[in-house]
C-alpha positions as CSV (number, residue, x, y, z in Angstrom):
1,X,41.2,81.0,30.9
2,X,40.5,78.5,33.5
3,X,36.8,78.1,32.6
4,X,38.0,77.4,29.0
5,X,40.3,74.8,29.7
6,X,37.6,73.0,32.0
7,X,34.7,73.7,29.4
8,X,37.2,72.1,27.0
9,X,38.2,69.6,29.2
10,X,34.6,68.3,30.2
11,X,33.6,68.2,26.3
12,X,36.6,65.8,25.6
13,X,35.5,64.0,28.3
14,X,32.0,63.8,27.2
15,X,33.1,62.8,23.5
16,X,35.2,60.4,25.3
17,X,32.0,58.5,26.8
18,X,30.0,59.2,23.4
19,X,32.2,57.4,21.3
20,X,32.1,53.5,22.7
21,X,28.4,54.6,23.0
22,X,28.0,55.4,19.5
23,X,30.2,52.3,18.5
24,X,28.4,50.3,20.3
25,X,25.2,51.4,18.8
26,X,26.4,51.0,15.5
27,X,27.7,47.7,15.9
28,X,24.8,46.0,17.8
29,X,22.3,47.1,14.7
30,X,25.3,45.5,12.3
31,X,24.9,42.7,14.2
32,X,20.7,42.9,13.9
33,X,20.8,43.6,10.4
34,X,24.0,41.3,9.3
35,X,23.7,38.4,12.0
36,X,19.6,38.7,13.1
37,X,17.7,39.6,10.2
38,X,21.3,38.6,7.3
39,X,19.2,35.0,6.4
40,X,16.1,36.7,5.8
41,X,17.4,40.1,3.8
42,X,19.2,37.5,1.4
43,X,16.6,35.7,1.1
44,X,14.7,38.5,-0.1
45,X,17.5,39.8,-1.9
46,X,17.6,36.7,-4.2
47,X,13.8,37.0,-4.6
48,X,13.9,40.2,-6.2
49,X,17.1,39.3,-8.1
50,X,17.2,35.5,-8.9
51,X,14.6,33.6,-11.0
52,X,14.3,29.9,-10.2
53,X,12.8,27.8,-12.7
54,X,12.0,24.0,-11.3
55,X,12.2,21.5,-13.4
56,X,10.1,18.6,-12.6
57,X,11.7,15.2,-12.7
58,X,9.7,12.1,-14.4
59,X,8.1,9.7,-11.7
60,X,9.5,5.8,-12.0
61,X,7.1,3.2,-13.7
62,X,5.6,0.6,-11.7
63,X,5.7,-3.1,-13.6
64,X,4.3,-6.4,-13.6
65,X,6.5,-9.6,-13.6
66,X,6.6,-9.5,-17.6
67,X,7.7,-5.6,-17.6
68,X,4.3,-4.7,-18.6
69,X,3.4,-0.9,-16.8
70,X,1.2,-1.0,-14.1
71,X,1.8,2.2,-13.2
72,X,3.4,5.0,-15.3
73,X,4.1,8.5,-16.4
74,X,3.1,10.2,-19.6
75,X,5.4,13.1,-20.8
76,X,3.0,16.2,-21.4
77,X,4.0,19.8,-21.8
78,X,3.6,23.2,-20.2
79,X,2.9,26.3,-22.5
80,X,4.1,29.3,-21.5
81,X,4.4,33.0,-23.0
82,X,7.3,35.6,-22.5
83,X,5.5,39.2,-23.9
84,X,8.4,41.2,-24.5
85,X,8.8,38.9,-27.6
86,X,5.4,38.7,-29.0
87,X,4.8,40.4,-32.3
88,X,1.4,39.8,-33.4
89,X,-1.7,41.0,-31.7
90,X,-3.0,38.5,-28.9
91,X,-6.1,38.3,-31.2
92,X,-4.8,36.5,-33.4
93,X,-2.5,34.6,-31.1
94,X,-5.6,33.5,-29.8
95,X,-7.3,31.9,-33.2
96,X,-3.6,30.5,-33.6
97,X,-3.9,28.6,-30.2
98,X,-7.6,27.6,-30.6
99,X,-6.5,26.0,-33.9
100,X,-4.3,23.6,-31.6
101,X,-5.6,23.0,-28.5
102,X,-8.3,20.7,-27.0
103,X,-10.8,21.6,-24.7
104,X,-10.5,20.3,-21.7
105,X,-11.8,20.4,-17.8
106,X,-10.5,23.5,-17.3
107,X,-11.9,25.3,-20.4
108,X,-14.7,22.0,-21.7
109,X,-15.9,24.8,-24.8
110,X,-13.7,26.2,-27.7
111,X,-15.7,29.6,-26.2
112,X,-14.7,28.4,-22.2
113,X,-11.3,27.8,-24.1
114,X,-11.0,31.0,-26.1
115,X,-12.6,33.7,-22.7
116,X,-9.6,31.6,-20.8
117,X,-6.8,32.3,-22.7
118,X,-8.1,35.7,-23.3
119,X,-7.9,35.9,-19.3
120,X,-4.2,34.7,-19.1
121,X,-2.9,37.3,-21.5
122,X,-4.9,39.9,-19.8
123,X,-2.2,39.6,-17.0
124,X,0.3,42.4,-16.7
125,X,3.1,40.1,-16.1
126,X,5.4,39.5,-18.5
127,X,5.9,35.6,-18.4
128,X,2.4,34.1,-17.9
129,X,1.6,30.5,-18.0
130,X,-1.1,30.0,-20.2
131,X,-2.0,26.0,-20.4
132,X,-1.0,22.9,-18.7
133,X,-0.7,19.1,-20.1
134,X,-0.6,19.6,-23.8
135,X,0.0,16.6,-25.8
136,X,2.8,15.8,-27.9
137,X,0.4,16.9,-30.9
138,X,-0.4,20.0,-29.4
139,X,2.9,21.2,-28.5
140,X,3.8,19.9,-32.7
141,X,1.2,21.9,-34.0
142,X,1.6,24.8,-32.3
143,X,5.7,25.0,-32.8
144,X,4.3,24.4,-36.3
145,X,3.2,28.2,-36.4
146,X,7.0,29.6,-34.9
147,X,5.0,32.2,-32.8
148,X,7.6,34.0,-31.2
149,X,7.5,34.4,-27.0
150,X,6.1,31.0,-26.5
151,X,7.6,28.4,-25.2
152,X,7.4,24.7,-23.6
153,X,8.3,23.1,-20.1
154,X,8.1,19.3,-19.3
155,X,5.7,18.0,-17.4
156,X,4.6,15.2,-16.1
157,X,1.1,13.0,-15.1
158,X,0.7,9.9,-13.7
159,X,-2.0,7.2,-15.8
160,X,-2.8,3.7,-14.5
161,X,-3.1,1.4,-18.4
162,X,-5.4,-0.4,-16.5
163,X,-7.2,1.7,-14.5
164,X,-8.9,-0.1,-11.3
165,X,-6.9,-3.4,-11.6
166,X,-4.0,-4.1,-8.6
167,X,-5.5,-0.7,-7.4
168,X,-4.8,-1.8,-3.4
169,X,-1.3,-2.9,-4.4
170,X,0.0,0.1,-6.7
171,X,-1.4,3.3,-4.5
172,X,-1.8,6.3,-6.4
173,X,-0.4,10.0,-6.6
174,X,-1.7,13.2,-4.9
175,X,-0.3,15.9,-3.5
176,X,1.0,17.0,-0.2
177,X,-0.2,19.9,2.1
178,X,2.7,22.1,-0.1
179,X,1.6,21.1,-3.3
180,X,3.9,18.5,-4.4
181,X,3.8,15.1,-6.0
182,X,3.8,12.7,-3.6
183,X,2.7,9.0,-3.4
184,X,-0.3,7.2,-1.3
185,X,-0.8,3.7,0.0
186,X,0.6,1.1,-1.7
187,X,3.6,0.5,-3.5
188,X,3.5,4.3,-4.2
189,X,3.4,5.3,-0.8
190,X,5.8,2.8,1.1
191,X,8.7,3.9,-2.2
192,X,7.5,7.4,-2.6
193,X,11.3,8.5,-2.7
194,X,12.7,6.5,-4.6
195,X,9.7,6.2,-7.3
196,X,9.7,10.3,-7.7
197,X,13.4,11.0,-8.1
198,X,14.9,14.9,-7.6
199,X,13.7,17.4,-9.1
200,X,16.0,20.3,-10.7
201,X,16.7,23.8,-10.8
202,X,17.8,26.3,-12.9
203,X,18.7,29.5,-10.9
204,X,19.3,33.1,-13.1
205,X,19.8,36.6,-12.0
206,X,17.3,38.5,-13.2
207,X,17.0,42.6,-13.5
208,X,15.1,45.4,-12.3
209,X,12.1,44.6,-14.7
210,X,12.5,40.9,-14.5
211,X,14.4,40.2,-17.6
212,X,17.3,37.7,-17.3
213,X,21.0,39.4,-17.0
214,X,23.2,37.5,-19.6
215,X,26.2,37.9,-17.7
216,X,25.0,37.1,-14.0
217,X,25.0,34.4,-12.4
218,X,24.0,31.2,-13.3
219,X,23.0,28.0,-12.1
220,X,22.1,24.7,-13.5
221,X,20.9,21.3,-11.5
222,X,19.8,18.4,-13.3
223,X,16.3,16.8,-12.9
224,X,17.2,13.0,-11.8
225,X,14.7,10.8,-13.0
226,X,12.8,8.3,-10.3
227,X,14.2,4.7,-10.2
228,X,11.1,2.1,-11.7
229,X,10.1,-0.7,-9.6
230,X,10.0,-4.3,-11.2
231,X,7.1,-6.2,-9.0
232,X,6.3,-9.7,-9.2
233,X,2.6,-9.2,-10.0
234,X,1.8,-11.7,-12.7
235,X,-0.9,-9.5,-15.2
236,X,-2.4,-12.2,-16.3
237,X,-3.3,-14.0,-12.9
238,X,-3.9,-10.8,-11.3
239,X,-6.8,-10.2,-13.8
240,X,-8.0,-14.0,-13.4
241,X,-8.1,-13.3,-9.7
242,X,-10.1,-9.6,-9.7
243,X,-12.5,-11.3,-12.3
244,X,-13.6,-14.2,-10.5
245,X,-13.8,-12.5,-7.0
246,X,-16.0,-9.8,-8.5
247,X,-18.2,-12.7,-10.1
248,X,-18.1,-14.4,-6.9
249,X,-19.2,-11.9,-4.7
250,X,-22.2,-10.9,-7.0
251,X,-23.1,-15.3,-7.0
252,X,-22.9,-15.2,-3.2
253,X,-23.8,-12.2,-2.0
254,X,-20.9,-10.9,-0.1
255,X,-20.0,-7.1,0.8
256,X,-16.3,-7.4,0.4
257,X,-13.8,-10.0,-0.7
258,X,-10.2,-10.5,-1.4
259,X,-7.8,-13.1,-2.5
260,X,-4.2,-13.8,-2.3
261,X,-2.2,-15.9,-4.3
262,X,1.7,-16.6,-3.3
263,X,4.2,-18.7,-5.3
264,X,5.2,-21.3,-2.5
265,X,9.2,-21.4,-2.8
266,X,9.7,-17.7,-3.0
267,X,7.0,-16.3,-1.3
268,X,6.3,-14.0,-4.3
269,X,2.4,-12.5,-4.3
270,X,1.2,-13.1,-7.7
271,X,-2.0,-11.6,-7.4
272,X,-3.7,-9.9,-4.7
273,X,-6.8,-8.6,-5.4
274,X,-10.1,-6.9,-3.2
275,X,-13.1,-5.5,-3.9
276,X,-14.3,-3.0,-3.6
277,X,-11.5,-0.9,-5.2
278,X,-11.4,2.0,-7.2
279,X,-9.2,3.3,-10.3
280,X,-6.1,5.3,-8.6
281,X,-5.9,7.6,-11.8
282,X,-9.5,9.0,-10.6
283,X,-8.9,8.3,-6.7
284,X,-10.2,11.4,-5.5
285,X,-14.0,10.1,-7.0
286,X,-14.0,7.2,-4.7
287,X,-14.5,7.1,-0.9
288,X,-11.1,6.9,1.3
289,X,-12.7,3.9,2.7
290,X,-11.2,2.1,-0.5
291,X,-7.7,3.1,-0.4
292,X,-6.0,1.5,1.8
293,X,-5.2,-2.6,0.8
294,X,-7.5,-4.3,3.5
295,X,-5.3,-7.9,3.5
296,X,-2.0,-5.9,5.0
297,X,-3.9,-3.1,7.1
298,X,-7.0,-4.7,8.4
299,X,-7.4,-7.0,11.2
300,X,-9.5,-9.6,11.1
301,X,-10.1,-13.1,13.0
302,X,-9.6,-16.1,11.1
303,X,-11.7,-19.3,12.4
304,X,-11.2,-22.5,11.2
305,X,-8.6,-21.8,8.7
306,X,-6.0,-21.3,11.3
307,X,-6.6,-25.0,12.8
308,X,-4.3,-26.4,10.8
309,X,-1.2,-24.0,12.7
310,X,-1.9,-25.3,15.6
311,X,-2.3,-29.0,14.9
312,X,1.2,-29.0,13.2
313,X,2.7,-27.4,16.0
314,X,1.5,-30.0,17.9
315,X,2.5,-32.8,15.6
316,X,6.0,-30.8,15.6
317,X,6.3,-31.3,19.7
318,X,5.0,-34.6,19.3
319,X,2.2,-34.0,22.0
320,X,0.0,-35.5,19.4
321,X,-0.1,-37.6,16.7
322,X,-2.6,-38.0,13.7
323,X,-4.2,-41.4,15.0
324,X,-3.6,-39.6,19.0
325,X,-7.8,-39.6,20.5
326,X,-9.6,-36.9,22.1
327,X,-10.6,-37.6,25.3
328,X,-12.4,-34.5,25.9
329,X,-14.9,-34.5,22.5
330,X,-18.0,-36.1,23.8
331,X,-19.8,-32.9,24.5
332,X,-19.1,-29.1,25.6
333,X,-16.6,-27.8,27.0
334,X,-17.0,-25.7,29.9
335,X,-14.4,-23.0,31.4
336,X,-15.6,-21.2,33.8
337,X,-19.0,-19.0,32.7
338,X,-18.2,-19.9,28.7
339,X,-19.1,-23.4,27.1
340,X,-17.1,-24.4,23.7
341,X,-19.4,-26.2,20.8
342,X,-18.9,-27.6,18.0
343,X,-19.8,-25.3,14.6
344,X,-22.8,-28.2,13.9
345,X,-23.5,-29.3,17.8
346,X,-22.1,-32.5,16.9
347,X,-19.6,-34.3,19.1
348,X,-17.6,-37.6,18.4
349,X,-16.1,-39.1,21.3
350,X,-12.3,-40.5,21.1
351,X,-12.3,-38.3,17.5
352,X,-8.5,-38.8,16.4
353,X,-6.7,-35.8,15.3
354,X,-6.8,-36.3,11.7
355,X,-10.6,-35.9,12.2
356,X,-10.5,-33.2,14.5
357,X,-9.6,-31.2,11.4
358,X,-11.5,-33.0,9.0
359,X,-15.0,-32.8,10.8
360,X,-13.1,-28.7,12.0
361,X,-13.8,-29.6,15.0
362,X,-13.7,-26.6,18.2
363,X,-13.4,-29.4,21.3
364,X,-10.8,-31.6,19.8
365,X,-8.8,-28.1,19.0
366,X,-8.8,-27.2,22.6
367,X,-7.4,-30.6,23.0
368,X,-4.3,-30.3,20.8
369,X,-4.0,-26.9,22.0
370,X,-3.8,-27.7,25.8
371,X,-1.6,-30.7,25.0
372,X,0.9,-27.8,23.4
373,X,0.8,-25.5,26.3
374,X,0.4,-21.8,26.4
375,X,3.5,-21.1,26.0
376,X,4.8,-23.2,23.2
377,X,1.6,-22.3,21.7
378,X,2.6,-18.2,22.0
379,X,5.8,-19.3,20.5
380,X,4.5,-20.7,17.6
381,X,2.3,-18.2,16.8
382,X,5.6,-15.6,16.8
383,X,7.1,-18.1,15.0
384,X,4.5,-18.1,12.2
385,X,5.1,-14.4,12.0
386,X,1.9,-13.1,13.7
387,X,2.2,-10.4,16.0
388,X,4.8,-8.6,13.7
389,X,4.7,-7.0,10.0
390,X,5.7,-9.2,7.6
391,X,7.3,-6.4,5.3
392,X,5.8,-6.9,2.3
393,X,6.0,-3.2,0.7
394,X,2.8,-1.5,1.2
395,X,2.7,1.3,2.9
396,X,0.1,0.7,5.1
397,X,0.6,-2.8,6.9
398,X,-0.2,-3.5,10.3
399,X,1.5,-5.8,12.9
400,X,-1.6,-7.3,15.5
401,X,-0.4,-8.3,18.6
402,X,-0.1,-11.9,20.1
403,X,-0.1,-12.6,23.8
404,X,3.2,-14.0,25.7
405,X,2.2,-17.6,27.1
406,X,2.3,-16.4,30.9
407,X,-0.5,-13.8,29.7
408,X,-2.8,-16.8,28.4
409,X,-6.0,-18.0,30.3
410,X,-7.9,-21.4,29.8
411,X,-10.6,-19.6,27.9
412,X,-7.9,-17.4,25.8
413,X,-5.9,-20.8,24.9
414,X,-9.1,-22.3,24.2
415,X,-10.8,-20.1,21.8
416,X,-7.4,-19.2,20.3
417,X,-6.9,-22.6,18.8
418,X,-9.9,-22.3,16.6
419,X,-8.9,-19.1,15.4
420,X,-11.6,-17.2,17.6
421,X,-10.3,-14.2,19.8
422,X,-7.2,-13.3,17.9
423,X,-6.7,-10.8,15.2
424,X,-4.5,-11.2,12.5
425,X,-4.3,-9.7,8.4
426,X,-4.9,-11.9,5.5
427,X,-0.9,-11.5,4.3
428,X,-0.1,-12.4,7.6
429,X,-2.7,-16.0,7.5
430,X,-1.2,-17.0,4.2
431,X,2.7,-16.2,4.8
432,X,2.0,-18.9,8.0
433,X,-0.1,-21.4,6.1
434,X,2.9,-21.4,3.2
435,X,5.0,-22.5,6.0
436,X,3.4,-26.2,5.5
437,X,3.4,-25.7,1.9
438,X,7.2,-24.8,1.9
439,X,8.6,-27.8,3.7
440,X,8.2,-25.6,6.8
441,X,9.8,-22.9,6.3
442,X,8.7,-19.2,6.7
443,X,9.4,-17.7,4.1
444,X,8.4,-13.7,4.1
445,X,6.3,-12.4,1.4
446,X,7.3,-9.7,-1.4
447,X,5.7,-7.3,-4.1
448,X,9.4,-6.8,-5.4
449,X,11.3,-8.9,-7.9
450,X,15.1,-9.3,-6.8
451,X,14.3,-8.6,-3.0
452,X,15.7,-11.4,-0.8
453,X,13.4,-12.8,1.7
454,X,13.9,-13.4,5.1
455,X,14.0,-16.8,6.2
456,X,13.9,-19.4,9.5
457,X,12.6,-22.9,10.3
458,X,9.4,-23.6,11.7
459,X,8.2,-27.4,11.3
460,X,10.1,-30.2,10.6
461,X,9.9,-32.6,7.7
462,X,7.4,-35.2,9.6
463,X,5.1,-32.9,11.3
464,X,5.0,-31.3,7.5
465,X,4.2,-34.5,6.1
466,X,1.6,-35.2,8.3
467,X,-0.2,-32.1,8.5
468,X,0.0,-32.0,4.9
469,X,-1.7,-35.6,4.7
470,X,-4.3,-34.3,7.4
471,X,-5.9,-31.4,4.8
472,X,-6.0,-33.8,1.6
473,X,-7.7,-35.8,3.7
474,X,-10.1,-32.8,5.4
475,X,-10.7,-31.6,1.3
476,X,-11.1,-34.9,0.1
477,X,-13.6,-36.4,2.6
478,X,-15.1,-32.7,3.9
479,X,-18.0,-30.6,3.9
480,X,-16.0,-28.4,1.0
481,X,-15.3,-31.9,-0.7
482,X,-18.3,-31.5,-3.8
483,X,-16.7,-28.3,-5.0
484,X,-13.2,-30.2,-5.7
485,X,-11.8,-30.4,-9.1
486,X,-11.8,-34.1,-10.2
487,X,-8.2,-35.0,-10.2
488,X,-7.1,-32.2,-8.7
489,X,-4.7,-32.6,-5.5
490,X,-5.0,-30.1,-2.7
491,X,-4.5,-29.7,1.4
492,X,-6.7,-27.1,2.6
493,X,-9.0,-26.2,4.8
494,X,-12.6,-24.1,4.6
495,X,-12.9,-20.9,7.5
496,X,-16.2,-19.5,8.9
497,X,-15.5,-16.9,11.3
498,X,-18.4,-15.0,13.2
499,X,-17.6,-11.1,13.0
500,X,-17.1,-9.4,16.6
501,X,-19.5,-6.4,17.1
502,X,-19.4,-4.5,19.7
503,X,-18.2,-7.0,22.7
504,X,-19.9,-10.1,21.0
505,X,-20.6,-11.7,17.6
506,X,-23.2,-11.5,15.3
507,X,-24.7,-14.3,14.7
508,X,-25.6,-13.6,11.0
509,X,-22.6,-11.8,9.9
510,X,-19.5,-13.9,8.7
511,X,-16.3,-14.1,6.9
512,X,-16.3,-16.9,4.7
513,X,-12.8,-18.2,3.7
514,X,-10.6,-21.2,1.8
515,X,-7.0,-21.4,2.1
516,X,-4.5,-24.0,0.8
517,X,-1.9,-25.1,-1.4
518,X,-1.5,-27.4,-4.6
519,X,-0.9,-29.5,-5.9
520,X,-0.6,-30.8,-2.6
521,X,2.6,-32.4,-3.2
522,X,5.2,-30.0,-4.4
523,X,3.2,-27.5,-4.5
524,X,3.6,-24.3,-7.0
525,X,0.7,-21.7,-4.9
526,X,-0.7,-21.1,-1.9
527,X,-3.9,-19.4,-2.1
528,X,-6.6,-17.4,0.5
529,X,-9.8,-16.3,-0.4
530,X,-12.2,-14.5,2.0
531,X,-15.7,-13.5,1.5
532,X,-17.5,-10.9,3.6
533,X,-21.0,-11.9,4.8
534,X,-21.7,-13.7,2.2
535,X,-26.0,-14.3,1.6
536,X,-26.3,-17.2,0.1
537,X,-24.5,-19.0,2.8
538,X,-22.2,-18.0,5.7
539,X,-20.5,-21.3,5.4
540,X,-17.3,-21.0,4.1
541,X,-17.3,-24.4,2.3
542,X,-20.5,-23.2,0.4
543,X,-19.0,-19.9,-1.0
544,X,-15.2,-18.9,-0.4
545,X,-14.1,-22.9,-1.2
546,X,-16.0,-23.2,-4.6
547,X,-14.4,-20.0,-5.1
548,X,-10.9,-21.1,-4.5
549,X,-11.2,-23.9,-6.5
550,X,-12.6,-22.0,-9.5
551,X,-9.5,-19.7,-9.3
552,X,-7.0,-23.0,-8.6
553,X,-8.2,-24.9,-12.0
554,X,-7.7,-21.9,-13.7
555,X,-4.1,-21.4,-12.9
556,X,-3.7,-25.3,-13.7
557,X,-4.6,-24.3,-16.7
């Protein structure tokens, strides 16, 4: 009797121990399965039960100042087929289609076309997509016949009305590493999101065989189309501008070119234009080398074009004046092991400043720029916006630096103030230079109608004036002075700068540029055109300043 009771006793003790045990057990995997692995099961669970159909939303236009597109999206459809409904032979649904559709790159044969769809209803799915991007007349025709089990999705393809032109400004669309629409470079890289929109969804419970359960759940989201983008690209200029640079880069030789042209009191770009380009509804046929828009993401430096910043910040600390001599011009100047020349080896002792920038010349700059000091001259630069993005809305635009004035040397200061030794972008040369033109004020540049630019004082009203008086008189008396208009009024100022190769320049390969304003008194544009080694000459006042003048009467006109 005894051992009963303790036999009993130990197996209610036992039992006793078992039972957290077991609960434990159970409760841990409930916490693997519901907690742990809960995210993924569902997720798995609504694969096999939900269908999610995406619906794609329609991309935002891209347009010119006049509303014209530039960049837009066509409405094409997807044709799908649900077999469960079909009730005539896939034969003859396939004479039915071939009757409607057009051959394309996919299938470029009616018999590629007819083996194709053949192929697609061949799968043992029941809903199989059979063609993408039908036409509006496709998709007619073929509702036409009221085949039963087909059906139509919207979809959507991005076209460029005119192909290659404003290609560096507009971007184009690819897709991402997932597959998605998404915008490049540009204007449709830098307002990818807001150009594409949201996409929407519609979300059904589906059954065992993958038909649609009437009564399950349900969900419905809205496709939100993308916002379009109003630019202040002028069409008509901007095809002025890409047809003369093309024309003058086959007269003179050049690799590369580009020109800018802003509206003075807004700082609106007009036109920007480079070659080469390519057409961004075919990018993927041109080299990546093309893409990107070379006057906001490439560096270059800018020679005698950028005189004139410097002599009107000197003017505007009154360390000089126009009539103010150079007492330093007679010959070379030598700092330390490197000797600063003139661009023609000539030298004008006592040259005044107006001349220094007439005759552009390297000595009497390193004059006006030691008169300013390194560190007023650092300050003006930053004041003239280098060293930082202007914002303009391209994707891809680059800052360059520019050293603090306790960070300057002689030879630094020196070669700086003929535009030698620094590296700045093309947006960045003209958005200073419109300083002058705009009563000197910076004024940032946009691609966007309605944005509000940013603002600050640079020069005041006399330095303006004189600086202003400085390039008439540097066109109108210059090397650059045969290509001028007659009766044309413009202060400006022709650029040749040697290209850096490898720790020193090449002595043959130059970027030839003209930049200015006009008329020269209240003035409507300021322009920039630059020409990459150029054959013909490498003088900018024999290629890139005929150029700009060309381009200048025309918008006159």
């Amino acid at each position: 009797m005894l051992n009963k009771l303790g036999t009993t006793h130990n197996r209610l003790r036992v039992i006793t121990l078992l039972i957290p045990i077991v609960f434990f057990i159970l409760i841990t995997r409930l916490f693997y399965w519901m907690i742990l692995r809960g995210p993924e099961l569902q997720a798995m669970s609504d694969r096999q039960h939900q269908m999610v159909t995406i619906l794609k939303a329609k991309r935002g236009n891209i347009l010119d100042s006049d509303g014209g597109i530039l960049a837009g999206t066509k409405n094409l459809y997807h044709l799908f087929i649900y077999k469960p409904q079909l009730v005539i032979p896939d034969n003859d649904l396939i004479e039915q289609l071939l009757s409607s559709l057009t051959p394309d790159q996919e299938a470029s044969t009616e018999g590629d076309l007819r083996k194709y769809l053949h192929d697609r209803l061949s799968l043992s799915s029941k809903w199989v997509s059979l063609k993408h991007y039908l036409s509006a007349e496709e998709k007619e025709k073929i509702e036409s016949n009221k085949i039963a089990g087909l059906g139509f999705e919207d979809e959507y393809v991005r076209f460029y009305p005119e192909s290659s032109m404003a290609a560096q400004i507009l971007g184009f669309v690819g897709q991402d590493a997932a597959g998605q629409e998404q915008g490049y470079f540009g204007i449709e890289g830098y307002f990818d999101r807001l150009l594409k929109g949201r996409e929407g969804k519609i979300r059904t419970e589906k059954d065992g065989e993958g038909n649609p359960i009437l009564i399950g759940n349900y969900q419905f989201l809205h496709a939100v189309e993308g916002k379009s983008i109003n630019t202040t690209v002028d069409k008509k200029v901007q095809y002025l501008v890409e047809n003369m640079l093309k024309e003058g880069l086959a007269r003179y030789g050049a690799s590369a070119g580009n020109v800018i042209v802003m509206e003075v009191s807004t700082g609106k770009v007009r036109a920007m234009a480079a070659y080469p380009n390519y057409d961004p509804g075919k990018f993927s046929d041109f080299s990546k080398s093309v893409y990107k828009n070379p006057m906001t993401s490439d560096l270059f430096e800018p020679g005698s074009i950028f005189k004139p910043l410097v002599m009107a910040a000197a003017l505007n600390e009154k360390t000089v004046t126009p009539e103010t001599q150079c007492d330093i011009c007679s010959g070379p100047i030598i700092i330390g092991k490197y000797s600063i020349k003139t661009w023609d080896e000539k030298y004008y002792p006592l040259l005044n400043m107006t001349n220094v920038i007439v005759h552009s010349d390297n000595t009497g700059m390193v004059f006006a720029a030691r008169k300013l000091g390194p560190d007023k001259f650092s300050n003006y630069l930053k004041k003239y916006g280098f060293g930082s993005k202007t914002g303009i809305e391209i994707q891809e635009e680059v800052a360059g630096t520019i050293r603090d004035g306790k960070e300057y040397g002689d030879i630094d200061l020196a070669t700086n103030s003929f535009g030698q030794g620094i590296a700045i972008t093309p947006i960045q040369m003209i958005t200073a230079l419109n300083t002058i033109a705009n009563n000197g004020k910076y004024i940032s540049p946009t691609l966007i109608d309605g944005s509000t630019p940013v603002t600050w004082e640079v020069l005041g009203p006399e330095a303006v004036s004189q600086i202003t008086q400085i390039m008439v008189t540097a066109v109108d008396t210059g090397e650059a002075k045969w290509a001028k208009p007659v009766g044309m009024s413009v202060a400006g100022k022709t650029g040749t700068a040697q290209i850096p190769i490898e720790g020193h320049y090449d002595p043959q390969k130059t970027i030839a540029s003209f930049i200015g304003f006009f008329p020269a008194q209240n003035p409507r544009y300021t322009m920039l055109v630059s020409l990459r080694e150029p054959q013909t000459s490498q003088w900018g006042s024999e290629t890139a300043a005929p150029l700009w003048f060309g381009i200048a009467k025309q918008l006159l006109l």
